[in-house]
ROMI-473738 format. One line per 8 residues: number of its first residue (from 1); their letters; for each residue x, y, z of C-alpha. Coordinates in steps of 0.25 Angstrom, whole numbers. Each point is the difference from the previous one (the first is absolute). Example, Ala and Ser with C-alpha at 12.3 -4.5 7.8 and 13.67 -1.06 7.14 Angstrom:
<atoms>
1 = as = 49/-18/31; 6/14/-2
</atoms>
This chain:
<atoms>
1 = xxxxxxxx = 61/-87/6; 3/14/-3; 16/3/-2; 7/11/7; 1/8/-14; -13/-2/-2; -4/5/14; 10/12/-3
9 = xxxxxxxx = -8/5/-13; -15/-1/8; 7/9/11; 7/11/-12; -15/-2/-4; -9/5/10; 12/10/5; 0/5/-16
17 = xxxxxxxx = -14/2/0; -2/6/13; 9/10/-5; -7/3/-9; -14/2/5; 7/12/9; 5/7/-13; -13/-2/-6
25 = xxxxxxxx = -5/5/12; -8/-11/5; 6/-1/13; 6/10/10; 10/-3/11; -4/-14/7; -14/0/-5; -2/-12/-9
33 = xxxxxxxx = 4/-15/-1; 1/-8/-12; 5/-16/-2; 2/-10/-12; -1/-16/2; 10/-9/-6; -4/-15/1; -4/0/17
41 = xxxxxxxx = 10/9/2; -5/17/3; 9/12/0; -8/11/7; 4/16/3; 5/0/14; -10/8/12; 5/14/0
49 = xxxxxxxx = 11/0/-11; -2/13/-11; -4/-7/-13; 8/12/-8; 12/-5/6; 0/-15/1; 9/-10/-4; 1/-14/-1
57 = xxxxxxxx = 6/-4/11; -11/4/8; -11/-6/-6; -4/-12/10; -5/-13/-6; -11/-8/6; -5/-13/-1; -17/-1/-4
65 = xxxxxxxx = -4/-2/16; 8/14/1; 12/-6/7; 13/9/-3; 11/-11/-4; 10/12/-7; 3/12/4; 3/9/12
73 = xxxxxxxx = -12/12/-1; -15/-6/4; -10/1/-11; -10/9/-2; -11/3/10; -10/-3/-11; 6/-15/-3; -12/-6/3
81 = xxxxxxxx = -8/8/-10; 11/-5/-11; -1/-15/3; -13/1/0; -1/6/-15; 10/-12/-1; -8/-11/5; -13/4/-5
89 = xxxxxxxx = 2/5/-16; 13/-7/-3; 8/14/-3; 15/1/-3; 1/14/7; -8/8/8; 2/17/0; -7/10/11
97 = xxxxxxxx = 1/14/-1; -4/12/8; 1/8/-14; -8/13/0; -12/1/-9; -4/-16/3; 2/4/16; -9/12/-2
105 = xxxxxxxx = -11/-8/-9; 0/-10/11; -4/11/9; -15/3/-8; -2/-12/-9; -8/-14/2; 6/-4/-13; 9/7/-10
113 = xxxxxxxx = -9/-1/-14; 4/-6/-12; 3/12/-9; 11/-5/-7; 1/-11/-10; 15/-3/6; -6/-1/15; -7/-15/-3
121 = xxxxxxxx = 14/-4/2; -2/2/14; -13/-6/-1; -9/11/-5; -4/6/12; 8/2/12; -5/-3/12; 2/8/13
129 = xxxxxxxx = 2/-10/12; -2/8/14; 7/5/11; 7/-9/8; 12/2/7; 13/-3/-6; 7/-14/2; -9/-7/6
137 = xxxxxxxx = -9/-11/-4; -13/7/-2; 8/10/-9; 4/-13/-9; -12/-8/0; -8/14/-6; 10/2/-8; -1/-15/-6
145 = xxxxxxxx = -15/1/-1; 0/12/-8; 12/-3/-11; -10/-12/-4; -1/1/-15; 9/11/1; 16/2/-1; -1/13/7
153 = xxxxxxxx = -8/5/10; -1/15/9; 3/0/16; -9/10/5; 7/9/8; 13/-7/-4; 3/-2/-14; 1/-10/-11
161 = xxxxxxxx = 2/-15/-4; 5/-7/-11; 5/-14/-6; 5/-7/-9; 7/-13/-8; 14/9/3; 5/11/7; 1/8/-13
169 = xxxxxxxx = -15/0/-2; -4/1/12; 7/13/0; -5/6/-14; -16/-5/8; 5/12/12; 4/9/-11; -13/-1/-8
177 = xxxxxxxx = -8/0/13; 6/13/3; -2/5/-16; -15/-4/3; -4/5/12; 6/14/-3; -7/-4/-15; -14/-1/6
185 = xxxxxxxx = 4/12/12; 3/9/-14; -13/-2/-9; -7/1/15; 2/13/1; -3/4/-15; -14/-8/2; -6/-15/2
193 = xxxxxxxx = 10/-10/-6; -6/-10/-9; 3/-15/3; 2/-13/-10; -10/-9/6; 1/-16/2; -3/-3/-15; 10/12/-7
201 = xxxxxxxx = 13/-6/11; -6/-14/-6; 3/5/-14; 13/7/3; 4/-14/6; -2/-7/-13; 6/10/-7; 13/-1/7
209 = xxxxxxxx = 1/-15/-2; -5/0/-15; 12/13/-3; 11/-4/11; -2/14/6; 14/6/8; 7/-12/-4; 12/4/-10
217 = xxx = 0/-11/-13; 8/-2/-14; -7/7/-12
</atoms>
């Protein structure tokens, strides 16, 4: 049983962090949704609310089937798509964008190559799910298909996808899909980027556990 102050945090959470996707420029007006789960309990951007301006107060919470059981604003159009990510990869938070340079990669590419080292976070490569129309099931499922072995994934014609354990790193995974997709559009148009295959993303893996890569530790 989730407390009431508890429940007030996850709202301050997703309202803080949408936030800060518009100053980041990540979002633009009512484009964009993004939620956090707390036990079965999910606080979800509201349909049609501008994420540079949002509170807490208006963050509606939902229960896993999608019912609102607080609130007064109706959730996102793409609620399905979030409980979905939810029910399927066991995330704590779920972030979609229509940020620039991932919108306009997900206009040409099949799949964003890996071309950084950082990228394997989101899964190495990211791949591109097609068009479908926005909120509707078939949006969702493709969507689902395609973050497979992945915590990001581009919407052609759309946007971008990620998720995470907490809303904080789900976050951070839209701003380094962003800093990737205007990474590989940059060394595009110098020449053909290289890419770390499967066995060099396998090694940075180990690498990372064996040295506690991005965590802070005493000396």
């Amino acid at each position: 049983m989730i407390s009431a102050m508890m429940l007030r945090s996850l709202r301050e959470q997703v309202a803080g962090q949408a936030r800060r996707l518009a100053a980041a420029g990540m979002v633009v007006g009512t484009a964009g949704n993004l939620s956090a789960r707390q036990g079965d309990l999910i606080a979800v951007t509201p349909t049609g609310a501008r994420l540079g301006e949002l509170r807490a107060e208006q963050v509606t919470v939902v229960d896993p089937a999608g019912a609102v059981v607080d609130g007064t604003l109706a959730p996102t159009s793409e609620l399905d798509l979030h409980l979905g990510v939810y029910r399927r990869f066991r995330a704590g938070a779920v972030v979609h964008t229509h940020a620039p340079m991932a919108t306009a990669m997900s206009l040409v590419l099949d799949e964003l190559p890996c071309v950084h080292y950082q990228l394997v976070e989101l899964g190495g490569t990211v791949p591109v799910a097609p068009y479908r129309t926005f909120g509707t099931p078939e949006l969702a499922e493709a969507v689902l298909d395609a973050l497979e072995g992945h915590t990001a994934a581009l919407m052609a014609n759309h946007g971008g996808i990620t998720h995470g354990a907490d809303l904080d790193t789900a976050v951070t995974r839209t701003l380094l899909l962003e800093w990737g997709c205007e990474l590989y559009w940059r060394a595009s148009s110098l020449g053909t980027p290289r890419t770390l295959d499967r066995a060099q993303r396998d090694e940075y893996e180990r690498q990372v556990t064996a040295t506690a890569y991005g965590t802070t530790r005493p000396v």
